[in-house]
MARSEMI-208864 format. One line per field, with one value per residue (C-alpha): x, y negated, z; residue in three letters. Coordinates in steps of 0.1 Angstrom, whole numbers, plus 2048, in hexadecimal, padded with zeros to 3 digits. Layout:
<nodes>
c1 = c(X / ...)
c2 = c(Y / ...)
c3 = c(Z / ...)
senu = c(ALA / ...)
</nodes>
This chain:
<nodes>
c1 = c(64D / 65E / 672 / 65F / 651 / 66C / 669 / 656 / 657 / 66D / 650 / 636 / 620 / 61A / 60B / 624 / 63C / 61C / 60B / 62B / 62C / 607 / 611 / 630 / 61D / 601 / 610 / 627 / 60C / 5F7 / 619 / 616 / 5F2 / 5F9 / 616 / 5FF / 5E6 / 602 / 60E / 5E7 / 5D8 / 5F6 / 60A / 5F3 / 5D3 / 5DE / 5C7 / 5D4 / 5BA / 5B0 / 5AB / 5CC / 5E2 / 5CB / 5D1 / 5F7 / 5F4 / 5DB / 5F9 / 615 / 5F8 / 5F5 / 618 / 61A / 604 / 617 / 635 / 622 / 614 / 632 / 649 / 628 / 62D / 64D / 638 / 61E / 605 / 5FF / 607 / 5EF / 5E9 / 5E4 / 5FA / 618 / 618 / 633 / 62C / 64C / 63D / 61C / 62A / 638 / 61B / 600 / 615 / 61A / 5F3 / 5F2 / 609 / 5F4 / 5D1 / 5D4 / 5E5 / 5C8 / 5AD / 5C1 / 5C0 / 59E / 596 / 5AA / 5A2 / 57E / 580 / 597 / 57B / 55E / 574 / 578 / 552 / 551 / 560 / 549 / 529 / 521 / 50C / 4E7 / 4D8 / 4F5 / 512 / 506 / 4FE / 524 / 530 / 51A / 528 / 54D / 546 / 532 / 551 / 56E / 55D / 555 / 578 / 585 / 570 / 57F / 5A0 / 599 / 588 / 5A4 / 5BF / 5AE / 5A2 / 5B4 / 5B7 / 5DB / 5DC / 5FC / 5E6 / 5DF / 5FF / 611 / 605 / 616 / 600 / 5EA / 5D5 / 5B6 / 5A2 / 598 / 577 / 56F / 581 / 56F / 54C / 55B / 570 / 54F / 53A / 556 / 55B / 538 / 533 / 552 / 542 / 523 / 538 / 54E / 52A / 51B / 53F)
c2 = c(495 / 4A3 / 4C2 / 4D2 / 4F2 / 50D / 50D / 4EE / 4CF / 4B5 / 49E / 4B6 / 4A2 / 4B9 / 4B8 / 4D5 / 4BD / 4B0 / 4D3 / 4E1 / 4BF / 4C5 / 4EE / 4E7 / 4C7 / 4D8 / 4FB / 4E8 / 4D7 / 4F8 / 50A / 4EC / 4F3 / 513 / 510 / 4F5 / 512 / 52E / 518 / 50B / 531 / 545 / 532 / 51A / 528 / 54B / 55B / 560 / 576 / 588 / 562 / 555 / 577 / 577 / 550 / 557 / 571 / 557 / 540 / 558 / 560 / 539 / 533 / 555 / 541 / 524 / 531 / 542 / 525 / 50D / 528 / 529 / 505 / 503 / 522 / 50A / 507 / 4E2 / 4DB / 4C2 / 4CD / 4F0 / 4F2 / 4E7 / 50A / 520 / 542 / 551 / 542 / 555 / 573 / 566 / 54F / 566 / 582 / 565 / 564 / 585 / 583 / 565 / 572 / 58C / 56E / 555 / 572 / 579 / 555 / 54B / 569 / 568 / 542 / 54E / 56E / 558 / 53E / 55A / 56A / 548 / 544 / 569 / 558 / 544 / 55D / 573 / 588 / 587 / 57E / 563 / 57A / 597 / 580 / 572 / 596 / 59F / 584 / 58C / 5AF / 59C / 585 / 5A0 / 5BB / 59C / 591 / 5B6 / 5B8 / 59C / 5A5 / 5C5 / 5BD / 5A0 / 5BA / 5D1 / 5B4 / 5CA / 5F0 / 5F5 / 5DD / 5CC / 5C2 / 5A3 / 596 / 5A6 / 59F / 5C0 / 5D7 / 5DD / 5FA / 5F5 / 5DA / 5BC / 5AD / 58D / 577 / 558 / 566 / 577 / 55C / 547 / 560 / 566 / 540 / 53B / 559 / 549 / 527 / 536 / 547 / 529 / 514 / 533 / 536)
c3 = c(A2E / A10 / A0F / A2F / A1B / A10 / 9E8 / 9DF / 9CE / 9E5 / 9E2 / 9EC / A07 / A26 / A48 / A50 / A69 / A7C / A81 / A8D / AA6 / AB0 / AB6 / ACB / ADF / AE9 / AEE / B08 / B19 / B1E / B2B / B43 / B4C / B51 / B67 / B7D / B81 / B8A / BA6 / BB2 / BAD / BB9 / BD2 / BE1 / BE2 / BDF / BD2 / BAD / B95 / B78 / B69 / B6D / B61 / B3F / B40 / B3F / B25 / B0A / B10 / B01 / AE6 / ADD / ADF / AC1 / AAE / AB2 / AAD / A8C / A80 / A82 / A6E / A54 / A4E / A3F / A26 / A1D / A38 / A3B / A14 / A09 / 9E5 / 9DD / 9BD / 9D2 / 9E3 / 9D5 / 9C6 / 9D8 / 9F9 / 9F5 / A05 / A27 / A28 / A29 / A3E / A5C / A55 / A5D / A7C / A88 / A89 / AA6 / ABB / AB1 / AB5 / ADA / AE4 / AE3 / AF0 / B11 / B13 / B13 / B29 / B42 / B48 / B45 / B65 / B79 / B77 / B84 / BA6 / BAB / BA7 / BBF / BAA / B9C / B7C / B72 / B7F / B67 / B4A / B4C / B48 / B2C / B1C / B26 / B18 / AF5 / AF5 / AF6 / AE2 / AC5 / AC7 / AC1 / AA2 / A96 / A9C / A8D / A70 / A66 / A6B / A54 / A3A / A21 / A16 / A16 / A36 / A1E / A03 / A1B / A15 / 9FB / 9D6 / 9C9 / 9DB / 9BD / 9C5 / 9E4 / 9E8 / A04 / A12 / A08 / A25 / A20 / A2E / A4A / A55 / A51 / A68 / A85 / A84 / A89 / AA7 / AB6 / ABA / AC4 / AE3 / AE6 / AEE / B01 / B18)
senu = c(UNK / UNK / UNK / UNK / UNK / UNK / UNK / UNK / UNK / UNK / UNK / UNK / UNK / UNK / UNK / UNK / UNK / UNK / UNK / UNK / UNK / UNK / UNK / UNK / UNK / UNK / UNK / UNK / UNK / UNK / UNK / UNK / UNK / UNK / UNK / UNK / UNK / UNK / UNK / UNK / UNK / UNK / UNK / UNK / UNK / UNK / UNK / UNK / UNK / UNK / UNK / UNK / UNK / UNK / UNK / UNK / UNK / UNK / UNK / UNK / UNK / UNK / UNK / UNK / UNK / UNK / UNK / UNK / UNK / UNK / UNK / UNK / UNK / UNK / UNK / UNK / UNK / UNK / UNK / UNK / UNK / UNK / UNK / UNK / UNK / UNK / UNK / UNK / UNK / UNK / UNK / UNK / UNK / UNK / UNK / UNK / UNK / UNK / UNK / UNK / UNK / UNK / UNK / UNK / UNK / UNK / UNK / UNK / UNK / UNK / UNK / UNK / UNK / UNK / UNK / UNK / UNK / UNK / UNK / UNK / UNK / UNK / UNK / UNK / UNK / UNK / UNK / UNK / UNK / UNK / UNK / UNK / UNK / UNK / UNK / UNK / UNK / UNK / UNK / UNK / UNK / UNK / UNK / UNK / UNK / UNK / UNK / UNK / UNK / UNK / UNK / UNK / UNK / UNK / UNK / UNK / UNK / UNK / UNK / UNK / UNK / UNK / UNK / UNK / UNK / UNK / UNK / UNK / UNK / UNK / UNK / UNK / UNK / UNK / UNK / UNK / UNK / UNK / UNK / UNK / UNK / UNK / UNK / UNK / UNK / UNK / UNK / UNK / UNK / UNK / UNK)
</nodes>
């Protein structure tokens, strides 16, 4: 679709209409899901946990990075060839990346923590009741690293998304986005 990114070519191909499609789709349908668990958990089963209100609060984390990731589209995210994104958009782009990452970072957490609780339920303690908690504790103390280390990429914190910082310095992003990828999956196949 041509004209979708702020600043660039008319003809610029982008995938910037269908990701903000696949965000607002699927953030609906899990605002649906959730909603079918409010009423099951709290009003017909009553007995409404620690599970469902973190449930609740991943939602309004996903629905930040939606909302995040739909307004980073029309700055480039989706743009099919690299030397169609616009100079003046680099700033706005990589600030929503920086918005974005503690609502990513938050929502697979809570996703994970929600489902490590709901196995809780069903435990009544022992060997597999304890190993569920280690890895609740693995899982949220992980996530927080992350969250803390992609908040604090760069020294001034700014230098992440503003090109005129010229003093301080950044890690190199690509390995640590490799490794937390990687340690993610790892929980996402141990959860």
């Amino acid at each position: 679709m041509a004209g979708w990114t702020y600043n660039a070519p008319e003809d610029a191909p982008t995938s910037g209409p269908q990701i903000s499609s696949l965000a607002i789709v699927f953030t609906a349908v899990a605002l649906l899901v959730v909603i079918m668990r409010v009423y099951v958990r709290g009003f017909m089963v009553k007995a409404f946990g620690a599970d469902d209100w973190i449930i609740i609060a991943t939602w309004f984390a996903s629905c930040g990075f939606a909302v995040v990731t739909i307004i980073q589209t029309k700055y480039g995210l989706g743009l099919k060839n690299l030397e169609d994104m616009p100079l003046e958009n680099y700033y706005n782009f990589l600030l929503l990346q920086f918005i974005g990452a503690p609502f990513y970072i938050s929502s697979i957490l809570g996703f994970k923590l929600s489902l490590l609780l709901s196995y809780l339920r069903f435990m009544a303690g022992g060997f597999w009741y304890k190993a569920t908690v280690i890895v609740a504790v693995a899982c949220t103390l992980f996530h927080f690293s992350f969250l803390m280390a992609q908040v604090n990429l760069c020294t001034p914190v700014r230098k992440q998304w503003d090109a005129s910082v010229t003093g301080g310095s950044c890690l190199d992003g690509v390995p640590m986005y490799t490794a937390m990828a990687s340690i993610t999956m790892v929980f996402d196949v141990i959860v």
